[in-house]
TILUM-337326 format. One record per residue (C-alpha): residue number from 1; x, y, z; residue in one letter. Coordinates in Angstrom, 2 decimals, always signed. Layout:
REM TILUM-337326
 timi      c1      c2      c3 firo
  NUM       X       Y       Z    A
...
END
This chain:
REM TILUM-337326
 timi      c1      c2      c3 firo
    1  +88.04 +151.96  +39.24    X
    2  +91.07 +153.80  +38.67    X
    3  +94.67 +152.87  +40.39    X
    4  +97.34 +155.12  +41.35    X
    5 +100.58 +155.28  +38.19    X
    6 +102.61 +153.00  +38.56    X
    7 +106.16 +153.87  +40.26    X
    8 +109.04 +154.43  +37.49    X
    9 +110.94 +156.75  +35.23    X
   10 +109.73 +157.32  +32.11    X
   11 +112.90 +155.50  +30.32    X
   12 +112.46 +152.98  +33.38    X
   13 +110.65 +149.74  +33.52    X
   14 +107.73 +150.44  +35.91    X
   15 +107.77 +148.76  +39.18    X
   16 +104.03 +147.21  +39.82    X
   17 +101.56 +148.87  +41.93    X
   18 +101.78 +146.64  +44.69    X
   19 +105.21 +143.85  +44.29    X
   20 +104.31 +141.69  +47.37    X
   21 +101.91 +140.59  +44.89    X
   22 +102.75 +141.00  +41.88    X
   23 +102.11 +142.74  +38.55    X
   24  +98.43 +141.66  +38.56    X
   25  +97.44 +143.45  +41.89    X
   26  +95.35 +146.30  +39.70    X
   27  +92.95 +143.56  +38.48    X
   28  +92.49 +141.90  +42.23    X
   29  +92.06 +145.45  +43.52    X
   30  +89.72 +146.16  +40.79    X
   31  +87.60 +143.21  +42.86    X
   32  +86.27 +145.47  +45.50    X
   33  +84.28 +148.20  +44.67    X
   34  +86.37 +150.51  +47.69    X
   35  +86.70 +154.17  +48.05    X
   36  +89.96 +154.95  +46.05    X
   37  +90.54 +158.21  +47.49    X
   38  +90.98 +156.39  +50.84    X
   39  +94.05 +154.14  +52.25    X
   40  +91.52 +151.01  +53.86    X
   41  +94.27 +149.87  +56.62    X
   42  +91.50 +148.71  +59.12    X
   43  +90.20 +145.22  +57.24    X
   44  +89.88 +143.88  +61.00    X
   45  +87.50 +145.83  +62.28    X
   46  +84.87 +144.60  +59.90    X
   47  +85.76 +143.45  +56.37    X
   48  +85.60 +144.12  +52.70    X
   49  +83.18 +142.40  +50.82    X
   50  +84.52 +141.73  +46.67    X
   51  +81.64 +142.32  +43.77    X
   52  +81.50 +139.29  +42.93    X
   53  +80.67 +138.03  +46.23    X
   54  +77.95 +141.26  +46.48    X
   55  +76.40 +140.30  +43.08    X
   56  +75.67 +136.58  +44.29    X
   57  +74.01 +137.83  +47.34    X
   58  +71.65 +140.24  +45.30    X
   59  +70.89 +137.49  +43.18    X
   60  +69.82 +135.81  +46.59    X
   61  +67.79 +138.29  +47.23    X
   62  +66.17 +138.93  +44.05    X
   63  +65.10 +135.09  +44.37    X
   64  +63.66 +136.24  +47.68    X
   65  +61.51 +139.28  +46.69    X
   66  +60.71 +137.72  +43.41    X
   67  +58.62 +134.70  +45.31    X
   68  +58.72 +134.98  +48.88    X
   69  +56.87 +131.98  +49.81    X
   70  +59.00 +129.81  +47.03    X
   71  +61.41 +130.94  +48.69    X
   72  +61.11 +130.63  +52.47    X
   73  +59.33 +127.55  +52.63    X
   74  +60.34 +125.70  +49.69    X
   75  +63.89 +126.76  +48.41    X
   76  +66.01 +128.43  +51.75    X
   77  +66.39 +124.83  +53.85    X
   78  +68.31 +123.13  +51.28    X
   79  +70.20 +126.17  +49.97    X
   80  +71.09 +126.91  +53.72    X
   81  +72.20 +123.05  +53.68    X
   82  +74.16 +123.21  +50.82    X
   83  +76.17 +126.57  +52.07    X
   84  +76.88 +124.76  +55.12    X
   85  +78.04 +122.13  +53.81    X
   86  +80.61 +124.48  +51.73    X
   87  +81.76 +126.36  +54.36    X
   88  +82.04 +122.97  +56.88    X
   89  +84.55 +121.35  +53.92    X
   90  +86.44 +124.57  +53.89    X
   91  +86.83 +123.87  +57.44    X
   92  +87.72 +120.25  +57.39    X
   93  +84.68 +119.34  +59.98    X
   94  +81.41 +117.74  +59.15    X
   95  +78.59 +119.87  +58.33    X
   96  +76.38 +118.59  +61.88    X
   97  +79.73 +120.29  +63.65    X
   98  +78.43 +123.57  +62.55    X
   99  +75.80 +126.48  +62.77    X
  100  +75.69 +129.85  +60.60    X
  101  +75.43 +132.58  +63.62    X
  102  +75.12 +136.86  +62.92    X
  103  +78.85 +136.95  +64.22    X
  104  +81.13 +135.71  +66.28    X
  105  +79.97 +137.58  +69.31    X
  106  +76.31 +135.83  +68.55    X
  107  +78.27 +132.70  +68.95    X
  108  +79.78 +133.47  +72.55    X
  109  +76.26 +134.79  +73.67    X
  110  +74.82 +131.40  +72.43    X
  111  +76.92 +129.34  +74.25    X
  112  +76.95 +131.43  +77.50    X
  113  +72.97 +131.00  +77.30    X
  114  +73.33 +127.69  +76.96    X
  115  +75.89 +126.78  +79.39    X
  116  +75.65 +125.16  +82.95    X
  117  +76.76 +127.52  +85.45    X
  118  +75.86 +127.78  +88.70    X
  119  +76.62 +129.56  +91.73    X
  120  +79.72 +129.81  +92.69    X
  121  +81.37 +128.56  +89.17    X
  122  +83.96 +130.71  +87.59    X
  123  +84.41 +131.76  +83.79    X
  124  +87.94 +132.70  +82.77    X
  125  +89.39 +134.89  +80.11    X
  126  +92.36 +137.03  +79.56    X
  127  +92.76 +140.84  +79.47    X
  128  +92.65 +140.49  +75.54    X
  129  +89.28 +139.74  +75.37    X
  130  +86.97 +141.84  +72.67    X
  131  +85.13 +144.04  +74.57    X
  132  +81.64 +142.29  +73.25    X
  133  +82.62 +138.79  +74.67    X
  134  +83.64 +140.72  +77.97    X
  135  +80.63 +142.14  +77.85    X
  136  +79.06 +138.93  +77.00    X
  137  +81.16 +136.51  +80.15    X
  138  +79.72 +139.39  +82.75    X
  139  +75.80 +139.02  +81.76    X
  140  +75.63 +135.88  +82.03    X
  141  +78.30 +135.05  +85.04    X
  142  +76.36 +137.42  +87.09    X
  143  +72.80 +136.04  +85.97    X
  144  +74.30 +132.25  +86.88    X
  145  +75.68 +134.23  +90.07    X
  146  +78.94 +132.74  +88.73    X
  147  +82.17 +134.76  +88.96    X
  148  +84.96 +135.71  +86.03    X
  149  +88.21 +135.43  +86.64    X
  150  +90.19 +137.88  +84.24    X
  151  +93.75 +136.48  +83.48    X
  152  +96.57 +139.11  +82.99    X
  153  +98.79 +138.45  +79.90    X
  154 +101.48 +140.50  +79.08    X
  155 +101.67 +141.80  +75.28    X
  156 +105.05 +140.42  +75.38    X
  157 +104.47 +137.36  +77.37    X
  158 +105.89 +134.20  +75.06    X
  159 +104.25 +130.78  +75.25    X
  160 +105.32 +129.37  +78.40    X
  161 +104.04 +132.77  +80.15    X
  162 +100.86 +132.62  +78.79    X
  163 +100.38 +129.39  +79.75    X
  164 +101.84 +129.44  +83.00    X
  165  +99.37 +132.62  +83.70    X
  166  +96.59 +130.92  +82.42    X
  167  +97.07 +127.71  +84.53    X
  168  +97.57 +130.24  +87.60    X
  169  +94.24 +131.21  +86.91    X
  170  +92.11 +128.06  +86.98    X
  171  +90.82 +126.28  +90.18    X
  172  +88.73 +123.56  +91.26    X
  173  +85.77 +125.88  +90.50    X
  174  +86.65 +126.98  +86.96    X
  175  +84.14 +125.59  +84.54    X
  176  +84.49 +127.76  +81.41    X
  177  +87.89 +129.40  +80.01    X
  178  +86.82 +131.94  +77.00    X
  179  +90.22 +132.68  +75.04    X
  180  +90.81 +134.14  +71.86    X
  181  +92.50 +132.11  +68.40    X
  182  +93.70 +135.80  +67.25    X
  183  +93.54 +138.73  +69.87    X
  184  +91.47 +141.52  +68.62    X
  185  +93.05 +144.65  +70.55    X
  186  +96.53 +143.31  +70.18    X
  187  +97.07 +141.26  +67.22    X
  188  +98.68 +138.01  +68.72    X
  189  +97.50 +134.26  +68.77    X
  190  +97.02 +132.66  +71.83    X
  191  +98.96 +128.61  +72.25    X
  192  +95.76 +127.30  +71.47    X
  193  +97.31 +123.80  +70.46    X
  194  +99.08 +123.85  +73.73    X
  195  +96.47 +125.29  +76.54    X
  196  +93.22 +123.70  +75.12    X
  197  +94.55 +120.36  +76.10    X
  198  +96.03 +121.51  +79.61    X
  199  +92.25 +123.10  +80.45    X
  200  +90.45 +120.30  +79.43    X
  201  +92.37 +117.85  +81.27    X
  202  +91.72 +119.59  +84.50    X
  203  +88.22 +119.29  +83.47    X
  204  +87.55 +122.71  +82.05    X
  205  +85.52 +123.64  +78.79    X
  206  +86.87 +126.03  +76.46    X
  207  +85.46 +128.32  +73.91    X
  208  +87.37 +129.74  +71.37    X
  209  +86.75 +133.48  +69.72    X
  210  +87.78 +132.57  +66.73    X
  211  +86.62 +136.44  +65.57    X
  212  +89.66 +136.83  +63.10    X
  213  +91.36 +133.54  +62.36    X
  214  +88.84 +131.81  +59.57    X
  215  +90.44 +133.09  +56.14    X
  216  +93.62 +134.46  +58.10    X
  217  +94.76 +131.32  +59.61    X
  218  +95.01 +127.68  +58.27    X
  219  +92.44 +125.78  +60.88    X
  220  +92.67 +122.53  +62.32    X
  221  +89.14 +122.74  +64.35    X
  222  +88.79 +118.75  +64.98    X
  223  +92.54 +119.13  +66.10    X
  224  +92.04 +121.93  +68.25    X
  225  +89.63 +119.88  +70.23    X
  226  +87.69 +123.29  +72.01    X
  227  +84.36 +122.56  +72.94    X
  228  +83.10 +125.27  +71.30    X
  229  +84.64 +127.72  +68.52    X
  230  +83.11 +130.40  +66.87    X
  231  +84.52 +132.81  +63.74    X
  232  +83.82 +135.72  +61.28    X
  233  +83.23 +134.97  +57.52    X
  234  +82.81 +138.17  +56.82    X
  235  +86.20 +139.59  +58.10    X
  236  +89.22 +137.58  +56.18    X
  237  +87.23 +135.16  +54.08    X
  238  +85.30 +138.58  +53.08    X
  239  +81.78 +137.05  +53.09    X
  240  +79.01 +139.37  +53.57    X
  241  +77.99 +141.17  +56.85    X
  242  +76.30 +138.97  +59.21    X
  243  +78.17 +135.66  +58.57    X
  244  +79.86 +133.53  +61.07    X
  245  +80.13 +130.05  +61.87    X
  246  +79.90 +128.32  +65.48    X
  247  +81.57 +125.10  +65.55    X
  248  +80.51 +122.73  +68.61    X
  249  +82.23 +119.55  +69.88    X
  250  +80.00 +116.25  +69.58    X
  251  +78.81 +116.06  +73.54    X
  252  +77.42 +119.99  +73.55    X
  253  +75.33 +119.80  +70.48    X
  254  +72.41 +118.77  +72.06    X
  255  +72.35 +121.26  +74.53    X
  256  +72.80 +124.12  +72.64    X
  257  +70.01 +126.56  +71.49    X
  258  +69.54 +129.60  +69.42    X
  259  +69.29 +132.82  +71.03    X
  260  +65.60 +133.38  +69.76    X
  261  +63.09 +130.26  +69.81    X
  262  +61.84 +129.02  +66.76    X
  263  +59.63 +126.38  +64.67    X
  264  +63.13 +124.99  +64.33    X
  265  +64.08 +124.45  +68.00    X
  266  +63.00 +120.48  +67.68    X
  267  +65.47 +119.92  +65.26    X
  268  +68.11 +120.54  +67.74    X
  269  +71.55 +121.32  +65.94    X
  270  +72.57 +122.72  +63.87    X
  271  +68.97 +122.89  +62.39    X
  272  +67.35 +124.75  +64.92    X
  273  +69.95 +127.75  +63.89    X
  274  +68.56 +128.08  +60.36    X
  275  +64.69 +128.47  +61.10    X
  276  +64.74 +131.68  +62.82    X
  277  +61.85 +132.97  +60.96    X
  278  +61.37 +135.64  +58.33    X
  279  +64.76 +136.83  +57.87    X
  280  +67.38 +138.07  +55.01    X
  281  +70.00 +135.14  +55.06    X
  282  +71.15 +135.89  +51.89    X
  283  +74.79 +136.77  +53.69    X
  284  +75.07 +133.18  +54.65    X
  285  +73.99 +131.51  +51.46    X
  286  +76.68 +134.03  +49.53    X
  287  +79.68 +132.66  +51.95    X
  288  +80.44 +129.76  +49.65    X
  289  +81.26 +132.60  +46.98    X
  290  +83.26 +134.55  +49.20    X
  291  +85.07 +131.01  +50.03    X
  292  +85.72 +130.21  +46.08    X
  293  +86.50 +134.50  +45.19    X
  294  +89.67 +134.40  +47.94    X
  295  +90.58 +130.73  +46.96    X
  296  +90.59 +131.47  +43.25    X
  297  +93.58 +133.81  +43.93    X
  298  +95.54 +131.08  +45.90    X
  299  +94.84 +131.33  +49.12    X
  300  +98.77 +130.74  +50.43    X
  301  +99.51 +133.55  +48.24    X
  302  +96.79 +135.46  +50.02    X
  303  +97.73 +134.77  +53.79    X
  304 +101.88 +135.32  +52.73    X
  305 +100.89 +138.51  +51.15    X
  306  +98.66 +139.85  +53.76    X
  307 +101.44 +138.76  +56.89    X
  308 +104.22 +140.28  +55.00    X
  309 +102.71 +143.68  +53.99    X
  310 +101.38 +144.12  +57.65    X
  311 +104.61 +143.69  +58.28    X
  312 +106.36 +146.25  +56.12    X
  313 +103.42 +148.31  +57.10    X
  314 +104.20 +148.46  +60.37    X
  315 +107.65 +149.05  +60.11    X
  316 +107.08 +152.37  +58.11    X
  317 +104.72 +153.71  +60.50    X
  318 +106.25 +153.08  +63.36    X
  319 +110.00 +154.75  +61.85    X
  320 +107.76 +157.77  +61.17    X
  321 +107.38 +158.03  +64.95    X
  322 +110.56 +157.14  +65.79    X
  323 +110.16 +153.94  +67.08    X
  324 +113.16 +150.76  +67.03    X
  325 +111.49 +148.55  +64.20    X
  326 +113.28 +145.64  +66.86    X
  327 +110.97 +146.45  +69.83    X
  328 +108.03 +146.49  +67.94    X
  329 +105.47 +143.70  +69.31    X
  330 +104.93 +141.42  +66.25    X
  331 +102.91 +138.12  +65.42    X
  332 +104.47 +136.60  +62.21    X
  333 +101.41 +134.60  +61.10    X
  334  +98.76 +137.44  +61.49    X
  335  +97.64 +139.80  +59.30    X
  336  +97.24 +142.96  +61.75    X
  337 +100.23 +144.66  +63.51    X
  338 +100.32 +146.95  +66.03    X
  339 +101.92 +150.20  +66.02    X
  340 +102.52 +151.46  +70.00    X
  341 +101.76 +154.76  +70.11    X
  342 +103.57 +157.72  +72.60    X
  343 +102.29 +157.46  +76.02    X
  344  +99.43 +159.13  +76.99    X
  345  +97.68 +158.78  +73.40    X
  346  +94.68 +156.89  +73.35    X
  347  +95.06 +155.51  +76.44    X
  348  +91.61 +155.19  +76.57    X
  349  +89.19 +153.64  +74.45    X
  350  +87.12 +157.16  +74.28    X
  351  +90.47 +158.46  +73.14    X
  352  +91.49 +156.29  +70.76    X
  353  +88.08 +156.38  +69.09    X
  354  +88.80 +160.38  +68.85    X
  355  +92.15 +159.72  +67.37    X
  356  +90.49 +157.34  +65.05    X
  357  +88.27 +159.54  +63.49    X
  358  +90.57 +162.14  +62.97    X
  359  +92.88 +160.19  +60.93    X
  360  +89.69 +159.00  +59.06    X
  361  +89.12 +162.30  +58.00    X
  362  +92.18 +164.62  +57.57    X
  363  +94.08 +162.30  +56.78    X
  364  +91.63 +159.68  +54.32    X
  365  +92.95 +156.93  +56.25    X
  366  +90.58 +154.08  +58.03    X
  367  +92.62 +152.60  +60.66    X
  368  +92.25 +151.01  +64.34    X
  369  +93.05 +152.82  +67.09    X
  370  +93.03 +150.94  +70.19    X
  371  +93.60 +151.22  +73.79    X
  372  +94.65 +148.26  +76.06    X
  373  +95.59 +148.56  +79.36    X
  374  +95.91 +151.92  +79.39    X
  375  +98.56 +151.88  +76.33    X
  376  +97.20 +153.00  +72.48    X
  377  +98.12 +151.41  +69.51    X
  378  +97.52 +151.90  +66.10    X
  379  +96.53 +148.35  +64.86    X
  380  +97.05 +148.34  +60.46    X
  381  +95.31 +145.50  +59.02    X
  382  +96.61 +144.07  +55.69    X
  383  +94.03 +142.27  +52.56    X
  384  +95.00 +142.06  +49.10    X
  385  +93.22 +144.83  +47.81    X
  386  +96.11 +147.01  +50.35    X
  387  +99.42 +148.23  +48.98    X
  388 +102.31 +149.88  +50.29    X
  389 +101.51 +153.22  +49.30    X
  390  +98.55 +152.65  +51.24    X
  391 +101.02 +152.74  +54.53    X
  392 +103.36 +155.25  +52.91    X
  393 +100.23 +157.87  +53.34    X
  394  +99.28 +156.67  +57.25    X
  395 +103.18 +157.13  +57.77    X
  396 +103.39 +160.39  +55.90    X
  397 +100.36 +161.63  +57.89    X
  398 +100.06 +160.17  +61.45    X
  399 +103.33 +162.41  +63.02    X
  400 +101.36 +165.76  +62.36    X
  401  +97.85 +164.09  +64.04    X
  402 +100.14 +163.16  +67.31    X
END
């Protein structure tokens, strides 16, 4: 695949493609087979998956179409075993901790379906929930004939606020507090070191969306302590599509179930997760490749690079609209940024999706647009296969789209 020049004078030493990383960015970008006419700022939304990783899975499959029954009866429980057991030492947890779910939002339906509520119980979350899991919290409140309680956070709300809020919000019948590790519409972490101790103590479970923060964030899930966590393999640990894990705490593992019955169900968990029937898993038994691909290029030097050109990135788009790089709202350990956008643009989430797909295609940018609480954002996302020329074109364009 071919890369931009270099920047430089001819009688000048060239400056590298991409110096947040280095001189050897061309080769890592060479690792995923992306469009090259188009600046990929939107990593978040769903991922990037390298060759490498894309070749093991097709090797998966060929394994599968080459002897089907070899391969489902005799060859997929221990593979599925062994990937599990990769992706649970990447985690720090043991392997009967954890379950390979579709996606994180697979994971919050699980445990929903699984969990004890009755009438009259409340569910809590915050107005940064992911539209799925809100989704997700109604169904099955209103099937328990439960109630959710949605907690208001401001975007600039510091720790002590967001706890304070959150502890406002729970009662003598609050059973279930859903919050997120990383906030998909607005790019923050939630205290999660400080409020899961405070719920459980007063006796309430929490489950964690953990969408974004497995391959972003350095995770401490036995620490944490959540009853149940769930996260994305194949956002920032760039696994194929379809890969998530859900993480359960030792006294909810025998009560939770798959979504669809199975032979597996007697094995209980995590067993009954992998038995599902006659189904491509070839994602999940490719995520200890994806693991090794972003580890072999130093995985600190991965998460530094990604924070600090979201960063950058977000400063240049936002001085293209005028906007004081001071006031900008900021997480400094996460690799998306948001990018507040004049009022009354994409305000709404039919809006921003307009916006969206405009930029997408006069402008050969894929970015988020999102709307929360009635405020849009553009929301750049940062891997290393990005590079600042990458934001230099959103900046360059995005005025003219306004």
């Amino acid at each position: 695949m071919s890369a931009a020049p270099v920047v430089g004078e001819p009688n000048e030493p060239a400056e590298p493609l991409n110096p947040l990383w280095g001189e050897d960015w061309a080769e890592v970008r060479a690792l995923w087979p992306l469009e090259s006419t188009v600046a990929h700022l939107n990593h978040g939304s769903f991922g990037a998956v390298p060759t490498p990783v894309l070749e093991d899975q097709r090797s998966w499959r060929l394994r599968m179409e080459t002897n089907p029954v070899r391969f489902f009866a005799r060859e997929l429980p221990a593979a599925l075993e062994q990937a599990r057991g990769e992706v649970s030492e990447y985690l720090g947890v043991p392997p009967d901790s954890t379950a390979f779910v579709r996606n994180a939002t697979t994971g919050v339906s699980t445990v929903f379906a699984s969990f004890p509520l009755e009438p009259g119980d409340q569910v809590l979350r915050t107005t940064h929930a992911y539209g799925a899991v809100r989704i997700a919290a109604d169904r099955w409140a209103r099937r328990a004939g439960a109630e959710v309680v949605t907690v208001d956070i401001p975007l600039s709300a510091d720790e002590d606020e967001v706890s304070a809020a959150i502890a406002a919000g729970v009662n003598g019948r609050t059973r279930l507090a859903v919050l997120d590790h990383v906030t998909s519409p607005t790019a923050r972490r939630l205290p999660l070191a400080r409020l899961v101790p405070e719920l459980k103590h007063r006796g309430v479970a929490v489950l964690v969306d953990g969408a974004h923060a497995l391959g972003m964030l350095d995770l401490d899930l036995d620490g944490l302590g959540a009853d149940f966590w769930t996260g994305n393999l194949h956002k920032w640990a760039c696994a194929p599509w379809g890969t998530a894990i859900l993480h359960v705490s030792p006294g909810w593992r025998s009560r939770l179930l798959p979504l669809v019955a199975s032979w597996g169900e007697p094995l209980g968990f995590p067993g009954a997760f992998e038995d599902i029937g006659t189904e491509d898993m070839s994602a999940w038994l490719s995520a200890p490749k994806a693991l090794r691909t972003i580890q072999h290029l130093d995985l600190d030097r991965v998460r530094r690079h990604n924070v600090e050109l979201a960063i950058a990135g977000q400063v240049e788009v936002a001085a293209a609209l005028g906007l004081d790089p001071g006031a900008l709202p900021r997480d400094p350990a996460v690799s998306m940024q948001l990018v507040p956008l004049p009022a009354g643009v994409a305000s709404t989430v039919d809006e921003a999706s307009v916006l969206q797909e405009r930029i997408a295609t006069e402008a050969a940018v894929e970015v988020a647009v999102t709307s929360w609480n009635g405020h849009g954002f553009v929301r750049v996302s940062a891997h290393i296969y990005n590079c600042p020329a990458d934001y230099s074109r959103l900046a360059r364009e995005l005025p003219a789209l306004l």
